[in-house]
C-alpha positions, 0 to 999 in steps of 0.5 A, spaced: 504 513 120 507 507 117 505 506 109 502 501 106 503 501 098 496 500 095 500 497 089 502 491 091 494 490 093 493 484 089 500 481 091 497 476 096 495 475 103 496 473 110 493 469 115 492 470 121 488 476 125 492 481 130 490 481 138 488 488 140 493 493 142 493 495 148 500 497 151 502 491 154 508 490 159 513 485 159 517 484 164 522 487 164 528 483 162 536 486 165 540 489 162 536 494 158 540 500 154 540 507 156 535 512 155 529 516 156 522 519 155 523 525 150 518 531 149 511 532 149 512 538 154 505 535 158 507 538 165 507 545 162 501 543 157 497 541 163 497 549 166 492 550 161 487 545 165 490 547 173 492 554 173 487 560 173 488 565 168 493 570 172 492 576 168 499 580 166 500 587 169 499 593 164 507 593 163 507 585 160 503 586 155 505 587 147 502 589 141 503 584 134 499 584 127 497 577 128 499 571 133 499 563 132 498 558 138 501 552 135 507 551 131 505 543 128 505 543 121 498 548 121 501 553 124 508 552 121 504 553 113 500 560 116 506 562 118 509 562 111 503 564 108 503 571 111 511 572 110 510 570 103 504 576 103 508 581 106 505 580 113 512 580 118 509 581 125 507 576 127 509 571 133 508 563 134 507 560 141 509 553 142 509 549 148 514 545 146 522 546 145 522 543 139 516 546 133 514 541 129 508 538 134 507 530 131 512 532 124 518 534 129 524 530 128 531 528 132 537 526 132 541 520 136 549 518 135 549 523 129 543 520 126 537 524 123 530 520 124 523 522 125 519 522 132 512 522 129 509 523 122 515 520 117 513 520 109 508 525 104 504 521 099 506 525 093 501 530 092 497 531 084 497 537 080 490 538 083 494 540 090 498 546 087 500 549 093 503 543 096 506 541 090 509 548 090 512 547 098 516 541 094 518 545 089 521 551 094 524 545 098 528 543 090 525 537 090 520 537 084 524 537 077 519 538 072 512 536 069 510 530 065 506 529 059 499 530 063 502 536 067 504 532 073 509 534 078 515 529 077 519 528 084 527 527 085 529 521 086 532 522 091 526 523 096 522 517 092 522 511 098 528 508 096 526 499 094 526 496 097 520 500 100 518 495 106 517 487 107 512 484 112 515 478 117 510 472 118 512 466 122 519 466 122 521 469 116 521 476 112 517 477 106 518 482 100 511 486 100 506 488 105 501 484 101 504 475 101 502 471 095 505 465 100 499 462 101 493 465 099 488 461 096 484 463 091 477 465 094 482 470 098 486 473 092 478 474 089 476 479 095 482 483 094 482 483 086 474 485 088 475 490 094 481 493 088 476 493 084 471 498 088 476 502 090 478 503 082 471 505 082 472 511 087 477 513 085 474 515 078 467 517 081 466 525 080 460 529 082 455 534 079 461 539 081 466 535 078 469 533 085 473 527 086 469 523 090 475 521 095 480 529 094 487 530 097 486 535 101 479 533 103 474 539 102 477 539 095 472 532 096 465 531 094 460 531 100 454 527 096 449 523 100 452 516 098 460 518 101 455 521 108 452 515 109 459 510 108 462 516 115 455 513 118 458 507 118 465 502 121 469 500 115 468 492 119 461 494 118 462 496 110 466 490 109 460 485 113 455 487 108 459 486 102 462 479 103 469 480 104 471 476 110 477 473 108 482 473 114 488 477 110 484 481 107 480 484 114 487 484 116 490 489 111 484 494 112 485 493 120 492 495 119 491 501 114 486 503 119 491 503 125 496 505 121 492 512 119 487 513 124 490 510 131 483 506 130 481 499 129 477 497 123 471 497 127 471 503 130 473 507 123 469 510 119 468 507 112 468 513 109 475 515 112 477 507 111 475 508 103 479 515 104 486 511 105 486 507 099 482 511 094 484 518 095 491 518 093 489 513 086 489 518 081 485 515 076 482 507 075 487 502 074 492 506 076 497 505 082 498 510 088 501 515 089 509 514 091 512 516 097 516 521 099 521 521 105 528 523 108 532 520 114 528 525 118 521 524 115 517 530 116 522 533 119 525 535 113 518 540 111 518 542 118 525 545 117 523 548 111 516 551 114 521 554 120 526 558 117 519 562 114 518 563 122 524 565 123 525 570 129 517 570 130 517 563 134 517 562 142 518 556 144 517 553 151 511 557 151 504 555 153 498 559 152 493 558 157 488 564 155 485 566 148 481 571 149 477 574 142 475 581 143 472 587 140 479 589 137 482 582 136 484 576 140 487 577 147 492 571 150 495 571 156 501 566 155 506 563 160 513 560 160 517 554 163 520 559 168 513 561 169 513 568 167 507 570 164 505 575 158 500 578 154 499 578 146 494 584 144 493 581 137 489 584 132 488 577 128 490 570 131 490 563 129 489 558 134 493 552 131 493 548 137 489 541 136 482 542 138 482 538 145 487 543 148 482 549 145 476 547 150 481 549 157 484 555 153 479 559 148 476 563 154 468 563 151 469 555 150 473 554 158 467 558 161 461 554 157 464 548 153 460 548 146 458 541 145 462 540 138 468 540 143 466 532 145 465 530 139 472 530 138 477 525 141 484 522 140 488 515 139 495 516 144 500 512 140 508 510 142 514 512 138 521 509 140 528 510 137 533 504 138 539 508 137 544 500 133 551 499 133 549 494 127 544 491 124 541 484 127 541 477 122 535 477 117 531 471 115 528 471 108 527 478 105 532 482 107 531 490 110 527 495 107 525 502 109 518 500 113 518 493 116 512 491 119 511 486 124 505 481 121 503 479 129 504 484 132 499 489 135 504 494 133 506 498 127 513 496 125 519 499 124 522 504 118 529 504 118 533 512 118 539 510 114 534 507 109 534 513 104 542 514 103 543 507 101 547 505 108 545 498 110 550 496 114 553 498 120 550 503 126 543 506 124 537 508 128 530 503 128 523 508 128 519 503 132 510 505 132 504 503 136 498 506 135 494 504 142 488 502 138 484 500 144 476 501 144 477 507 150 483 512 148 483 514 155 484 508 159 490 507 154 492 514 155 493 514 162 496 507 163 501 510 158 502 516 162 503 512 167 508 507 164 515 507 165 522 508 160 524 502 162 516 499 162 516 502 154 523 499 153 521 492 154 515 492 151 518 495 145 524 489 144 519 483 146 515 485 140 521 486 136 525 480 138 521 475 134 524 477 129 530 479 132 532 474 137 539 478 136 537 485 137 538 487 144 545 486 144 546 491 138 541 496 141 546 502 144 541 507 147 532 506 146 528 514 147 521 513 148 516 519 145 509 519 149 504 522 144 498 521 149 493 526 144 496 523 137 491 523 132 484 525 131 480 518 131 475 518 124 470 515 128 463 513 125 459 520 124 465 525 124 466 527 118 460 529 116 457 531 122 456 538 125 461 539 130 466 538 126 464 544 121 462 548 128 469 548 129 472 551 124 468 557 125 472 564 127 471 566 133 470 574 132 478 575 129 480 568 131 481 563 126 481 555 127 486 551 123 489 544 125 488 537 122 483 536 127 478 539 122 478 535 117 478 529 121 483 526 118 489 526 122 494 528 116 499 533 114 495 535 107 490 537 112 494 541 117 498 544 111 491 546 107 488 549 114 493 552 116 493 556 109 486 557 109 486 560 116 492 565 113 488 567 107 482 570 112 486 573 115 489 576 109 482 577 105 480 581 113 486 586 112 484 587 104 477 588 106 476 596 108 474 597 115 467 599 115 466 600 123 473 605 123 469 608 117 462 609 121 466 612 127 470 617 124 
């Protein structure tokens, strides 16, 4: 969730090795601020697996062109892909009050900030249809000399971008100098290096061999067999043992995929460096953010929405049928519905799929287990003003070198206001070795558990800052992320996944098995433009009856 800038790659490195992140509890310290644990709907998501299918009386059903379980940024994107093609009977179902799923975003004290996803690498000209989200968004002014889109100033990540604290100070950068030996600073030039090389490497077809969005990519022998492997493996067998550098991989890995780098594919630990180095020798890509991170294009998505969405709603059957799919949906208030739906796109992530689409809850296709998901801890510390620093002073992402947490990004970084009350995002990826013991403890901790665990991590580097927090809300994302795990990517299930189920098409991140908002923007597209080529196509069946 947090950026790592690949520019400062070659800047330097640190010294130490991060302990596994576990979720681990303090004891509490009194008196903690107020607040709570917002979203995720889990009592009402966990129907789904508890309740039998109550079929809705004959006066509860509805007919629409085409129905979308799931209101992420998949759902959101087909939503607008119909509106935009003239499709405007549709409706979209979301569990949740709020749309968005991990993009979603809140406001605290008057301060907009994100609850999840928080910034976009700026896309290339080679993914038009994102670069023309933005330009609908007004964020795009123009093109430079070798057709790029050129991005407002505004939304670029405002310096200073982020600065890591290390033994009892902070540091301009992710990447340090400060102490780096030479043997270290050759293994990062070397390890640049290769991603350069990846970054240029192109196949047969003429496709990058590391392309955003990823099924843009190649899918050549040699990238299959890097997804059969760990990134800590691939680095074993290449010599990079420096401890900064292993460092800054594990973090990476973390940062994208709620794994460490030993449980990472190092097909998806390459992906992170190198798909978004548009040429050898070039930096990345630039960041774009707003106070509210992704929130901001989950708004812009929505008013596509507009009146098509249902929130607070859970699908709990999804039935494909001989004229369309067939859902049966039940609210908080535990009234249930029924959709008749002549198309419709299941957008929800792929571990709900099992206990929903009817086919897959009475016979549980194999591919189903080969998908699994880090839970990660997101809080809002709400600060009346800002605690002192030591050495470099605040920026937007602010990481936390020894810590099994990701850091910090700051809300009020992006309007230039840095002084006064503000609003902290703090991130954990709960990157143990089994997701569904890390889960469960974090459904089981507490708001005041959560709260300490978040200040003790961030007191050693602001023995201050209790004092200045007003309020501290916890999110619990027990199913966060999809893990990119060894053989996933390049795997069958994957693949088997994405198939439609008669007219019911799959579309989330999940699919890709990278857990990024390219992805969920180009699946949800693509489920749309089936659904649209299906509508242009004649209907031979009608035409054999008639």
């Amino acid at each position: 969730m947090g950026a790592m800038r690949r520019r400062d790659f070659l800047r330097a490195a640190l010294g130490a090795s991060a302990g596994a992140a576990a979720c681990r509890l303090a004891p509490i310290q009194a008196p903690l601020p107020e607040g709570e644990v917002v979203g995720a709907a889990a009592s009402l998501g966990h129907r789904v697996r508890e309740a039998r299918v109550e079929r809705p009386g004959p006066d509860r059903w509805e007919h629409v062109e085409v129905a979308i379980v799931g209101a992420g940024i998949a759902g959101l994107a087909a939503a607008r892909r119909l509106r935009r093609a003239g499709v405007e009977d549709f409706v979209l179902l979301d569990v949740e009050p709020a749309v968005g799923g991990t993009s979603r975003s809140g406001r605290t004290g008057g301060l907009a900030h994100p609850w999840g996803a928080h910034y976009l690498p700026a896309p290339a000209a080679s993914n038009p249809d994102l670069v023309e989200l933005l330009d609908e968004m007004g964020v795009v002014e123009g093109r430079d000399v070798e057709g790029e889109p050129v991005f407002a100033e505004e939304v670029l990540v405002r310096d200073p971008e982020e600065r890591v604290f290390y033994r009892g100070r902070w540091y301009e950068g992710l990447y340090l100098t400060a102490g780096a030996g030479p043997a270290d600073l050759e293994e990062l030039r070397r390890f640049q290096s290769i991603l350069d090389d990846w970054s240029g490497r192109v196949d047969g077809r003429g496709r990058r061999a590391f392309a955003v969005p990823s099924d843009a990519g190649s899918d050549d022998a040699d990238l299959a067999a890097l997804d059969a492997i760990t990134m800590a493996s691939w680095m074993d067998e290449r010599g990079f043992g420096s401890p900064r550098l292993r460092w800054l991989v594990d973090y990476a890995c973390r940062d994208d995929y709620g794994l460490r780098a030993e449980g990472t594919s190092a097909w998806a630990g390459l992906y992170y460096f190198a798909a978004r180095i548009p040429k050898p020798g070039r930096e990345s890509e630039p960041l774009l953010t707003w106070p509210e991170g992704n929130g901001r294009i989950v708004s812009h998505l929505a008013r596509f929405a507009r009146g098509a969405i249902r929130t607070g709603v859970v699908a709990i059957d999804v039935e494909p049928v001989a004229e369309g799919v067939e859902i049966v949906a039940a609210a908080a208030s535990g009234e249930v519905r029924g959709l008749r739906a002549r198309h419709a796109i299941f957008a929800a992530p792929q571990f709900v799929a099992r206990h929903v689409v009817g086919p897959w809850r009475r016979e549980p296709p194999d591919h189903l287990d080969a998908f699994t998901y880090a839970p990660w801890l997101v809080a809002n510390l709400h600060l009346r003003d800002r605690p002192v620093d030591r050495g470099f002073p605040a920026a937007w992402d602010n990481v936390l070198y020894e810590s099994d947490a990701l850091g910090y990004v700051v809300a009020t970084h992006q309007a230039g206001i840095d002084r006064g009350e503000t609003v902290w995002t703090w991130y954990e990826a709960l990157a143990g070795r089994d997701p569904r013991d890390a889960r469960d403890r974090l459904e089981k901790a507490t708001q005041p558990q959560l709260a300490e665990r978040v200040l003790s991590d961030l007191d050693r580097a602001h023995p201050d800052l209790r004092s200045r927090v007003a309020r501290l809300d916890v999110m619990k994302w027990g199913h966060a992320m999809v893990r990119a795990v060894p053989g996933f990517r390049f795997g069958r299930d994957r693949v088997a996944a994405s198939r439609p189920l008669g007219r019911l098409h799959f579309a989330n991140a999940d699919l890709a098995g990278l857990p990024l908002i390219e992805e969920a923007f180009f699946h949800g597209n693509r489920a749309a433009d089936a659904i649209l080529e299906s509508r242009r196509a004649p209907d031979l069946s009608r035409g054999a009856r008639s």
